[in-house]
C-alpha positions in Angstrom: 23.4 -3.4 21.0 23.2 -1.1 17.7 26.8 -0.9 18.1 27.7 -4.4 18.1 25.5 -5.2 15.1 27.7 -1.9 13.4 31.0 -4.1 14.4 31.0 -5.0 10.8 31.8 -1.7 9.5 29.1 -2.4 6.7 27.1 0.8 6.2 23.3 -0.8 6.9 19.5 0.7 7.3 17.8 0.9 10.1 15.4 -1.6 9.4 18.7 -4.3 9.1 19.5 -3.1 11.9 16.3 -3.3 14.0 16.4 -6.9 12.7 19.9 -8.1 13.6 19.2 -6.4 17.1 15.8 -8.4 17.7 17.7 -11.4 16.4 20.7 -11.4 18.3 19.2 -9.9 21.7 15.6 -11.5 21.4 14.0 -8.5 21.5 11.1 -6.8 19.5 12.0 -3.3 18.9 10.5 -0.2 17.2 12.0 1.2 13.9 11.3 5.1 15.0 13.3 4.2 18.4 15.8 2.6 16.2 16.1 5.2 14.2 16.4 7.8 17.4 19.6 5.9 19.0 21.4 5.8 15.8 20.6 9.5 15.3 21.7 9.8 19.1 24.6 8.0 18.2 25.7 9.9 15.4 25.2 12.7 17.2 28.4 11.5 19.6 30.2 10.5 16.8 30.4 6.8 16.8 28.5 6.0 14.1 28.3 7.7 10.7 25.4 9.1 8.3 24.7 8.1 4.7 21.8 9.3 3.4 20.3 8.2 0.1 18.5 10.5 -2.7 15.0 8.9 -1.2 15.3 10.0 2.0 16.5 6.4 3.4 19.4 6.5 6.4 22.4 4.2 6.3 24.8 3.8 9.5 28.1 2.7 9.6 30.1 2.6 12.9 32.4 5.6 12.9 36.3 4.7 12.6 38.3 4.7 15.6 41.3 5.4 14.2 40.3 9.3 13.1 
């Protein structure tokens, strides 16, 4: 689900992505499990870390083509 709102390749927050998920999927999610697949995510290299001076974590899906 994370992934597919990523499909974009727009760099986006978790909170935008919490609420694109619950939107598309009809669910009601929590931002620190949220936050914990995108950091599980990055982790296995498909999506990307940008983090801002204040601390705030931006996503992007990684690049498949290296």
């Amino acid at each position: 689900m994370i992934m597919d709102v990523l499909s974009d390749m727009k760099e986006k927050g978790t909170l935008t992505i919490e609420e694109e998920v619950e939107t598309e999927y009809k669910l009601d999610l929590d931002p620190d499990d949220v936050q914990s697949a995108c950091d599980r995510l990055t982790a296995k290299g498909l999506l990307v870390r940008f983090s801002e001076l204040t601390g705030d974590s931006f996503y992007r899906k990684a690049s498949s083509g290296g």
